[in-house]
C-alpha positions in Angstrom: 1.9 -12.6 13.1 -1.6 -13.6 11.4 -1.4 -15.7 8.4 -4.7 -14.5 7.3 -4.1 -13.1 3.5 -4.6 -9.4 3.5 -6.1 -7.9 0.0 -4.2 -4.8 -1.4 -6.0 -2.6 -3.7 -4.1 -1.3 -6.8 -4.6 0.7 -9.8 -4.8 -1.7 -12.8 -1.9 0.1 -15.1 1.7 -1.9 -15.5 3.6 0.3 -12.8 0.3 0.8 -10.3 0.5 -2.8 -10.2 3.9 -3.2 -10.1 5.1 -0.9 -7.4 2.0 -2.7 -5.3 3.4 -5.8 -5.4 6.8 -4.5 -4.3 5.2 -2.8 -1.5 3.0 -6.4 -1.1 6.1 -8.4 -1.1 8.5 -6.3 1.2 5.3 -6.5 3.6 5.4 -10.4 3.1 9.3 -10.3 3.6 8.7 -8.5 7.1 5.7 -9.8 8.9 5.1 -12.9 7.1 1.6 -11.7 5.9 0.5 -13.0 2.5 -0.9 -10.3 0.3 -3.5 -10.6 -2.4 -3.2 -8.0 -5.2 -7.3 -6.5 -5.6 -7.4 -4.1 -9.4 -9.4 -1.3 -9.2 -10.1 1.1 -11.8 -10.2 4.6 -11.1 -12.4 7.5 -13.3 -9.2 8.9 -13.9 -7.6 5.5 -15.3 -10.7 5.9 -18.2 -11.1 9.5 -19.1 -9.6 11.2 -21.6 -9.6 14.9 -19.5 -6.4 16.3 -19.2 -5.6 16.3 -15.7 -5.7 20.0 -15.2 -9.4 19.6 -15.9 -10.1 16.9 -13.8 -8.5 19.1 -11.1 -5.7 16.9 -9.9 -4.5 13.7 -9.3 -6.7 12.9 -6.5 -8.8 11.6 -9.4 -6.5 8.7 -9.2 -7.1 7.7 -5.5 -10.7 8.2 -4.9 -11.7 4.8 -6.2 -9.1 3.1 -3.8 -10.3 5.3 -1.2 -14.2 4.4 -1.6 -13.3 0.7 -1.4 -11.1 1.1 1.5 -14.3 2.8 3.3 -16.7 0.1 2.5 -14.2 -2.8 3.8 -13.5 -5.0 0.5 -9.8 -4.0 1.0 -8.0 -4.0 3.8 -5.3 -1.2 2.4 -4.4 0.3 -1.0 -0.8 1.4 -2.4 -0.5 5.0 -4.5 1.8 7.0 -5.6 2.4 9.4 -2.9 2.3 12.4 -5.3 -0.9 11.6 -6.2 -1.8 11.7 -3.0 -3.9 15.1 -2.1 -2.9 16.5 1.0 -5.8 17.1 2.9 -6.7 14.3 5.2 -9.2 11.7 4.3 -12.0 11.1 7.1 -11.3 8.1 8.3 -8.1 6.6 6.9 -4.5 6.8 7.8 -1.1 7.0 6.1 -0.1 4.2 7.7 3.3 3.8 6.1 5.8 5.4 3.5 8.5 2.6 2.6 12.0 4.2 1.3 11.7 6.4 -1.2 13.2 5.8 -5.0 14.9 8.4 -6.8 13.0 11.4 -6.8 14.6 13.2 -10.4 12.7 13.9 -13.6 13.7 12.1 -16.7 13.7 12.6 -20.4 13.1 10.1 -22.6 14.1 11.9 -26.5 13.9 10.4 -29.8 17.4 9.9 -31.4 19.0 9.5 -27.7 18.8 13.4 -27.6 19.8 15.4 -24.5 18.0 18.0 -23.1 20.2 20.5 -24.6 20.6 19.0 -27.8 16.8 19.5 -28.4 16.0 21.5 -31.4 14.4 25.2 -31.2 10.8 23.8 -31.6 11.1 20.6 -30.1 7.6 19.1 -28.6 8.0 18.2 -25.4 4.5 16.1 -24.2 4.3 16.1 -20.7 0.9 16.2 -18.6 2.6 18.1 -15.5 2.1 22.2 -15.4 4.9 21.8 -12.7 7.7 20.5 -15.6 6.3 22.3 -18.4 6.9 25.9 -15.9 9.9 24.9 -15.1 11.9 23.3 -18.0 10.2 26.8 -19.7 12.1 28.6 -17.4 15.7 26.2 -18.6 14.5 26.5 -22.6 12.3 29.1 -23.7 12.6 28.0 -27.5 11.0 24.7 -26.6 7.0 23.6 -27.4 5.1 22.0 -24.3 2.2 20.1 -25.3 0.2 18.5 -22.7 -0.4 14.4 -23.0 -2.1 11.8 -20.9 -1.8 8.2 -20.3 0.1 6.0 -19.0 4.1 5.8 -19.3 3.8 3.1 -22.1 1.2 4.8 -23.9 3.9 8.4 -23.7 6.7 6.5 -24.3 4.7 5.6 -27.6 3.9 9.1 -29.0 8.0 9.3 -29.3 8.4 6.7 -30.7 5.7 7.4 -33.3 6.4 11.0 -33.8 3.9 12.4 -32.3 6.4 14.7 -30.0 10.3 14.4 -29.8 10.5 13.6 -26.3 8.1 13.0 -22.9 9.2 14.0 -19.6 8.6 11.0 -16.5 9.3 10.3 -13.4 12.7 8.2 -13.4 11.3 6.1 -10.5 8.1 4.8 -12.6 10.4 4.5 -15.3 12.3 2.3 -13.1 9.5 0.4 -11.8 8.3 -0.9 -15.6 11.8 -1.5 -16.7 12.2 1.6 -18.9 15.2 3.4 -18.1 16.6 2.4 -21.7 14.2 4.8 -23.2 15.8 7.4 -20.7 18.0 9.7 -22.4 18.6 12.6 -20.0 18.1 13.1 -15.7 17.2 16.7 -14.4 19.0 16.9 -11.1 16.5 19.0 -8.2 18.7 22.0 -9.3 17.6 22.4 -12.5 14.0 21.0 -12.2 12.3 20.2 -8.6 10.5 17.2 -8.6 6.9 17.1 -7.5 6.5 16.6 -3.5 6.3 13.2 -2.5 7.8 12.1 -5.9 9.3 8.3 -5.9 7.4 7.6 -3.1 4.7 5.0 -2.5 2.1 6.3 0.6 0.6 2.9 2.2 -2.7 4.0 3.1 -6.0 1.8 5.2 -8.6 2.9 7.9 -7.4 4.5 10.5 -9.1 2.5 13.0 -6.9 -0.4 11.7 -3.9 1.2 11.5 -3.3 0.7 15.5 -5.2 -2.9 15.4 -5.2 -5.5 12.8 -3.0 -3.7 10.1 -0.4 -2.6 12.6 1.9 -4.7 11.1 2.2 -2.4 8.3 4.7 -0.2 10.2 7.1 -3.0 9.4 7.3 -1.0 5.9 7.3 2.4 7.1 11.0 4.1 6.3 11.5 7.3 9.1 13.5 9.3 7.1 11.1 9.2 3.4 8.3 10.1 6.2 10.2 13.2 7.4 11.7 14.4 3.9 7.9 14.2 2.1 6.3 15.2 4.9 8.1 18.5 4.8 7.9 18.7 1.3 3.8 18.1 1.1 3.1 21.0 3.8 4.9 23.3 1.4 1.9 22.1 -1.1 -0.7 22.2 1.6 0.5 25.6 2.9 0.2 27.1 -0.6 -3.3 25.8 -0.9 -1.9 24.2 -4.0 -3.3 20.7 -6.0 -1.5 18.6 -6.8 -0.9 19.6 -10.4 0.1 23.0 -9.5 3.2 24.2 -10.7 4.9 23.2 -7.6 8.3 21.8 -6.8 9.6 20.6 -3.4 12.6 18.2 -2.6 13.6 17.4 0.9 17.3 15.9 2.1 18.1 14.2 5.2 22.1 14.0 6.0 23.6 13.6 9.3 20.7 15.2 11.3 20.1 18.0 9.4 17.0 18.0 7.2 17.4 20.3 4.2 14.5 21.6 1.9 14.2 23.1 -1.4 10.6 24.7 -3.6 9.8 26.6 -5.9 6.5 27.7 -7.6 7.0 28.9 -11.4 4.3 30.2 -13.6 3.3 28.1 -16.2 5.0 30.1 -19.1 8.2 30.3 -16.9 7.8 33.6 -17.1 8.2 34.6 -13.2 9.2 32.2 -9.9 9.4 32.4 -6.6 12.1 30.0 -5.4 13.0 29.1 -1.2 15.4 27.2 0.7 15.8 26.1 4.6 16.9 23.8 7.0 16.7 22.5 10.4 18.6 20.3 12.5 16.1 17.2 13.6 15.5 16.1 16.7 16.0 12.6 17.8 12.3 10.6 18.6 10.6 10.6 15.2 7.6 11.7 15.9 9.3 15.1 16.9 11.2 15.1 13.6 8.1 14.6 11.5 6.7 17.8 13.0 10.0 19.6 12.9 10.0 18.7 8.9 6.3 20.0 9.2 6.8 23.3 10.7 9.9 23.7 8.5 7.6 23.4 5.3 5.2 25.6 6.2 7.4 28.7 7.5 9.0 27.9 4.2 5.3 28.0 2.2 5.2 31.2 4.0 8.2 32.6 3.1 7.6 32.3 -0.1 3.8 33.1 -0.3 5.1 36.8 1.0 6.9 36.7 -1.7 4.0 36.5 -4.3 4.1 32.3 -4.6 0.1 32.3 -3.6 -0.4 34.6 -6.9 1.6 32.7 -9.1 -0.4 29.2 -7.9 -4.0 31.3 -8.2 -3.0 32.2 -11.6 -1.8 29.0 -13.4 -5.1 27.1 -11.7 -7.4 29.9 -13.7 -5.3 29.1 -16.5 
């Protein structure tokens, strides 16, 4: 294997960087390739548009993207739920290492459950997806939307400024902050976001057969075949990715089991779906069986009126 040092681009914020140099130093583990860490600031790292407005969390990859393209990094590290779903010309997912848990978390003031709460509560959260669906769990409750990053969240608690934040527990993980987590919403109460505790691995595709092949090393078959199946429920719905979407996928003893649901953003109305599909052995074949299983899914539920709910909360 090459000893040449390979530069990773990364978001600047505390877990961006720190979930890249995981993913840099399991690389380094497995191929013996040294990895230089290269910050990038993306326009959605510096504005202060909520990210409905921006329209979605692709705001957070382009920058990575554009420097991929022009060849001053060899391949960047996101968050695979910020990752749109539409294929980018000319790059490749090359690998999805093993996914981290994929629950919602709340961090309260005063070490408050969810239930606990008090008619009234502010909840700050940035995610039409948890706001529609924790709506649906506690009507009584105030969503107000926030931005920033999980420090700067974790923050407005602590100052007042709203009782309690929702995050992802992996992130929370990934910084050290699962202290400040004071309740865990298991996929049957809230569904996570598709792809969520994830990390997509993504350079130019004419690399990912050549020079950067070695990045396979990271790839982990059965994260690739549960997101995969959860993100064609998203692409299938036509949906961005801060629709109010949910989607978790399950693989256990062959058998690949998926969940979604798309809530409006008052919790007012849903439309929730459920399948499953035995996989077939190569994995190649089992990534398009999780494929095909998300979109009859998507379907499914877009004859049930899920395509009107996600038109609705993106005029909203």
């Amino acid at each position: 294997m090459s000893s040449a040092t390979a530069r990773l681009g990364t978001r600047r914020s505390n877990m961006a960087t720190t979930q890249s140099r995981a993913v840099a130093d399991l690389i380094t583990a497995r191929t013996g390739v040294p990895i230089e860490l290269v910050p990038i600031t993306s326009f959605g790292d510096v504005t202060r548009a909520h990210l409905t407005q921006l329209g979605g969390t692709g705001v957070f990859v382009s920058a990575l993207r554009d420097e991929l393209a022009a060849g001053r990094i060899e391949f960047a590290v996101h968050s695979l739920k910020d990752l749109p779903t539409a294929p980018a010309e000319g790059l490749a997912l090359a690998a999805v290492p093993e996914r981290d848990d994929p629950r919602d978390a709340l961090c309260a003031r005063d070490g408050l459950k969810f239930a606990d709460l008090p008619a009234g509560a502010r909840i700050g959260t940035g995610s039409p997806r948890r706001a529609a669906q924790l709506a649906v769990l506690r009507r009584d409750l105030v969503f107000v939307p926030i931005r920033g990053n999980a420090e700067t969240r974790l923050a407005k608690v602590s100052a007042g400024e709203v009782d309690a934040v929702v995050l992802a527990y992996a992130g929370l993980g990934r910084i050290g902050r699962l202290d400040d987590v004071t309740d865990v919403f298991e996929p049957e109460q809230v569904l996570p976001a598709p792809g969520q505790g994830a990390l997509a691995v993504e350079c130019r595709a004419a690399d990912a057969d050549g020079p950067l092949r070695y990045l396979a090393a990271v790839d982990h078959a059965e994260t690739r075949i549960s997101v995969t199946a959860e993100r064609t429920v998203l692409a299938e719905l036509e949906a961005g990715c801060a629709a109010p979407v949910g989607a978790h996928a399950e693989c256990h003893d062959g058998r690949l089991r998926l969940r979604a649901a798309v809530v409006a953003v008052d919790g007012s109305e849903s439309v929730r779906g459920e399948r499953a599909v035995d996989l077939p052995e190569p994995p190649g074949a089992a990534v398009e069986a999780a494929a095909e299983l998300g979109r009859a899914l998507a379907r499914e539920m877009i004859a049930r009126g899920a395509d009107r709910i996600v038109a609705a909360a993106a005029r909203a």
